[in-house]
C-alpha positions as CSV (number, residue, x, y, z in Angstrom):
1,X,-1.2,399.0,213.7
2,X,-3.6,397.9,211.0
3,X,-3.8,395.0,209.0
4,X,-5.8,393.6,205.8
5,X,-6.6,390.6,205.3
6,X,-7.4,388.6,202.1
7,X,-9.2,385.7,202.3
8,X,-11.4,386.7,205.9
9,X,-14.6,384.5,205.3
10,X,-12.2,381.1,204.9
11,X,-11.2,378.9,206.9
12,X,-8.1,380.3,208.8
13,X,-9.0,384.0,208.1
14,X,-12.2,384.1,209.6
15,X,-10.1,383.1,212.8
16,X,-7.1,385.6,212.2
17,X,-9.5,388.8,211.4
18,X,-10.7,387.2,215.0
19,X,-7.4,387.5,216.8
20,X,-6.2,390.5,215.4
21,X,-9.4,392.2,216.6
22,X,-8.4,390.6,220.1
23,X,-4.4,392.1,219.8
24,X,-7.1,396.0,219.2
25,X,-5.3,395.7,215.5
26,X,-7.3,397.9,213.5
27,X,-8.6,394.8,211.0
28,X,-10.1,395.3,207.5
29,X,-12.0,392.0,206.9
30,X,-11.8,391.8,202.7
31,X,-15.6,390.5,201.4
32,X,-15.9,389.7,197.7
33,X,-18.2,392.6,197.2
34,X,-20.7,390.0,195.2
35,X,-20.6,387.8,198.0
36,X,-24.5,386.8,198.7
37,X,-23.5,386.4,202.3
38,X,-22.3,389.8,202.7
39,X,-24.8,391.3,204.9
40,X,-24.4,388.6,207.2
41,X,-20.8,389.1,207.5
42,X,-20.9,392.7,207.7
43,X,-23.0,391.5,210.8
44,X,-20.3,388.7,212.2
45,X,-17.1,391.0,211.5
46,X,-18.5,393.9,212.9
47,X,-18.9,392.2,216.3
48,X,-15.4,391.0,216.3
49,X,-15.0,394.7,215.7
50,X,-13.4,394.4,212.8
51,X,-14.1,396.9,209.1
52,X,-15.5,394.8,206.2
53,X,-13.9,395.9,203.2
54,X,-15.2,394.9,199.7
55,X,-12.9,396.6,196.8
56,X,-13.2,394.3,193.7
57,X,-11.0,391.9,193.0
58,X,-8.7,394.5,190.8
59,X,-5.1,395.1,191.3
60,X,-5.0,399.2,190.2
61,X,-8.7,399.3,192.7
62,X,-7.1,397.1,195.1
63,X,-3.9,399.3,195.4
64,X,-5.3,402.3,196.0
65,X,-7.8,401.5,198.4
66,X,-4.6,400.1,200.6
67,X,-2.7,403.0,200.0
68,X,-5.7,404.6,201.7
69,X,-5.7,402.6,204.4
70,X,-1.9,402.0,204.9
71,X,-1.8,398.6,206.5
72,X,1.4,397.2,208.0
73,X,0.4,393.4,207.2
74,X,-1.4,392.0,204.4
75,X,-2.9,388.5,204.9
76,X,-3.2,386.7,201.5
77,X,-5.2,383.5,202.5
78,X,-7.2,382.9,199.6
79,X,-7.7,379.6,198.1
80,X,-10.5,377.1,197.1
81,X,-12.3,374.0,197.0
82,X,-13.7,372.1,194.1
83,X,-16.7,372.6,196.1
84,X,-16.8,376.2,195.9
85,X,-15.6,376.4,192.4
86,X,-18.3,374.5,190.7
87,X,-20.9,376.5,193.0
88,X,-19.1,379.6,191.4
89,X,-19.0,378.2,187.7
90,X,-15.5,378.5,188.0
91,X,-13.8,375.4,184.8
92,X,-10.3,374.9,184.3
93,X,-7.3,374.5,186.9
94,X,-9.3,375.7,189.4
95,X,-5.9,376.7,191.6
96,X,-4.4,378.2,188.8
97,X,-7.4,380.5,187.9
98,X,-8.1,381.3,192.2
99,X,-5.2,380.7,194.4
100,X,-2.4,381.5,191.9
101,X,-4.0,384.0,190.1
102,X,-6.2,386.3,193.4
103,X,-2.6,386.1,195.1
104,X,-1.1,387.9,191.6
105,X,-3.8,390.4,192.0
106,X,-3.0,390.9,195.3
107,X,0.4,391.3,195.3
108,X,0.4,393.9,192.8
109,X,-2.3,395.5,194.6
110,X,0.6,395.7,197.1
111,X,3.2,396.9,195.0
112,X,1.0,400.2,193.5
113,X,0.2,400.8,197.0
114,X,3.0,402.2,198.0
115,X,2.8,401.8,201.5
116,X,5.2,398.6,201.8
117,X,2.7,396.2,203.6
118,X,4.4,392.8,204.6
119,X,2.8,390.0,202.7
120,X,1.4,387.1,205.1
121,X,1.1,384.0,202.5
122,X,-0.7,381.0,203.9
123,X,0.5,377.9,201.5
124,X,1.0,374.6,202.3
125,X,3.4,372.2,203.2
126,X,4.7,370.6,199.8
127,X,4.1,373.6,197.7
128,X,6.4,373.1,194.5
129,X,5.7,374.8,191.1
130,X,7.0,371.6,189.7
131,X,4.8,369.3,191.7
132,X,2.4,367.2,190.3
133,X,-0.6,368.1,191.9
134,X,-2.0,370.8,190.8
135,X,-3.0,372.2,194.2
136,X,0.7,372.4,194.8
137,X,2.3,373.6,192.4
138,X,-0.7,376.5,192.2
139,X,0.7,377.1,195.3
140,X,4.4,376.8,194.9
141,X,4.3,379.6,191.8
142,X,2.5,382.1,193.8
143,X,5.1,381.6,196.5
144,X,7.3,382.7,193.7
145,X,4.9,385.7,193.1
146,X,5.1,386.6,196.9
147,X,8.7,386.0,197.2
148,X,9.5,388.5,194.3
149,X,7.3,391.0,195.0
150,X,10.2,393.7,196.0
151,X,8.5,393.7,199.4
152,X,8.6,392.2,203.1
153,X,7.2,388.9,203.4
154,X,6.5,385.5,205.8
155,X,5.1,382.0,203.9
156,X,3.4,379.8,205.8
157,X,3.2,376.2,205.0
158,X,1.3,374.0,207.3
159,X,-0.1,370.7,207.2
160,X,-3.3,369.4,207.4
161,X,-5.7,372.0,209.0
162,X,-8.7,370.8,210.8
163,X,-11.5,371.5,212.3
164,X,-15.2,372.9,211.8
165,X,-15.3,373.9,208.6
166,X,-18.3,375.0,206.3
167,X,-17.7,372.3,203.7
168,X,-17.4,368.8,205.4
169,X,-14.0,367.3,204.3
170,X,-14.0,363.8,205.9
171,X,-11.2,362.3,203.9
172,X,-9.0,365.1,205.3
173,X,-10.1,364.7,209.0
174,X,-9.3,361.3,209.0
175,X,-6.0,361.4,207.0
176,X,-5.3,363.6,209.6
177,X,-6.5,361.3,212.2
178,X,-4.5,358.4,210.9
179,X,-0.9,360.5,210.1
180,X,-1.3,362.1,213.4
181,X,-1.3,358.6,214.8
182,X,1.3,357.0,212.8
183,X,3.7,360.4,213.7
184,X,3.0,360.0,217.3
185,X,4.4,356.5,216.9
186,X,7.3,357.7,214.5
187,X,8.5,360.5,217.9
188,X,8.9,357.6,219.8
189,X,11.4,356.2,217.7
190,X,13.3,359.9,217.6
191,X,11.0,361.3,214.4
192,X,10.0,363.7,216.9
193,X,11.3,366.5,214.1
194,X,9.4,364.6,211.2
195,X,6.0,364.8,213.3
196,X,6.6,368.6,214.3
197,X,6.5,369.4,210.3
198,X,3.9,366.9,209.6
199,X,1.3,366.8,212.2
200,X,-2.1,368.5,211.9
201,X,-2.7,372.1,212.9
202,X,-6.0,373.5,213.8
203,X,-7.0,377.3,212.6
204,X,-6.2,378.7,216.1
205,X,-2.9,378.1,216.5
206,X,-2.6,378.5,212.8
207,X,-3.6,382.0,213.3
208,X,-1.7,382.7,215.9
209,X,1.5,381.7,214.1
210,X,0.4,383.7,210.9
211,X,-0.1,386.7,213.4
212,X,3.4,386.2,214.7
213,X,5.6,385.9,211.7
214,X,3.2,388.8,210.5
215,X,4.7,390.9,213.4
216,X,8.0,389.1,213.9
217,X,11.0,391.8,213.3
218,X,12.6,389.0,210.8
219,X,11.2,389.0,207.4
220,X,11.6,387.0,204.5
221,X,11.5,383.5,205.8
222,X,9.3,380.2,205.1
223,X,7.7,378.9,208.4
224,X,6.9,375.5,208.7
225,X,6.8,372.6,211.5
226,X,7.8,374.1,215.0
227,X,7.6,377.2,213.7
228,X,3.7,377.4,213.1
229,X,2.9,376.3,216.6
C-alpha cells in the first residue's frame, strides 16, 4: 500500500507520515520544494523511512507525479497560521488563499491522476462555508471541494488539537484546558455525547483515526467525536 501525504511537516502530518511508516506503508512525505528546512527534513523523514516528495504546488505537476506513484490514500492536511503566513508574505484571507485554495490544487491533482486515491481531509469541527469565521468557513468550502471531487473520501473534523507544536499557541492550550474541564463536568450530568465531540485530541490519536478512516472499507463519511478516537 502507499500513501501521500499533503501537509507532512505540520502538525498532525508529521505524526501520520510517522505512523504509516510504522503500519511498512510505503509513505511519500510532500515538502514545499522552497522549503528552507528541506534538507533537514529530507534527514527526519528519511529515518522514519518515509520518501520526501517535493512536486510544486501545481495541479497538472501534482497529477502526474501521483499517477506515477499510484497511492491508495491521499492525506490533505494543509492549513496555516497567521504566524506562518506573515513569515511567508502571504496578505489577504489567509485560509482562503492556503487551506481552501492548496486543498483545490490538490484535489484536482487527484482527479488528473487517474489512479482514484481516497482523499483524507483533516478539517475541523464547526467547518461551515457560511460561518463567520473565516477559518471555518475556509474550511467548510473545501469540504465542498473534497466532497465533489468524483472520488472516495473521509473528512475529519476534530476539536482542539494539542500538544508540542513549533509555534506556541497558549490561548489554545488553555481553552482546551478549561473546555476539557467544563465537559468532564457536563458527562457527569449525562453530556457524556457532547464531551466525546468536543473534547481535545492530541496528534497521536488524531493520526491514528485519520489512518483508519483512510483504510476503513466505508467511504464517504464525516468523522467526528467518538469516531476520531
Amino acid at each position: 500500500m502507499t500513501a501521500f501525504v499533503l501537509g507532512a511537516t505540520g502538525f498532525v502530518g508529521r505524526e501520520v507520515v510517522r505512523q504509516l511508516c510504522v503500519r511498512d506503508t510505503r509513505t511519500f512525505a510532500h515538502v514545499r520544494p522552497d522549503s528552507s528546512s528541506l534538507e533537514s527534513w529530507r534527514t527526519r523523514f528519511a529515518a522514519l523511512g518515509a520518501e520526501v516528495d517535493t512536486t510544486p504546488w501545481d495541479a497538472a505537476q501534482l497529477g502526474a507525479q501521483l499517477r506515477a506513484l499510484a497511492p491508495v490514500q491521499l492525506y490533505i492536511l494543509i492549513g496555516t497560521t497567521r504566524g506562518k503566513a506573515k513569515a511567508d508574505a502571504i496578505d489577504g484571507d489567509i485560509y482562503e488563499a492556503i487551506d481552501l485554495g492548496l486543498t483545490k490544487i490538490a484535489v484536482e491533482a487527484a482527479r488528473l491522476s487517474g489512479c482514484h486515491p481516497r482523499l483524507v481531509y483533516l478539517s475541523s469541527l464547526g467547518a461551515d462555508a457560511t460561518a463567520r469565521s473565516a477559518y471555518l468557513r475556509a474550511r467548510g468550502k473545501a469540504e465542498t471541494v473534497v466532497r465533489e471531487a468524483g472520488l472516495s473520501w473521509a473528512i475529519a473534523r476534530p476539536a482542539i488539537i494539542t500538544g508540542d507544536r513549533d509555534d506556541t499557541r497558549i490561548g489554545e492550550q488553555a481553552g482546551a484546558v478549561i473546555g476539557d474541564g467544563l465537559l468532564a463536568i457536563a458527562r457527569v450530568f449525562g453530556g457524556r455525547g457532547l464531551r466525546d465531540k468536543y473534547r481535545s485530541t492530541t496528534p497521536d490519536v488524531l493520526a491514528s483515526a485519520l489512518i483508519r478512516i483512510g483504510e476503513d472499507p466505508v467511504a464517504d463519511r464525516i468523522a467526528d467525536g467518538a469516531d476520531l478516537r
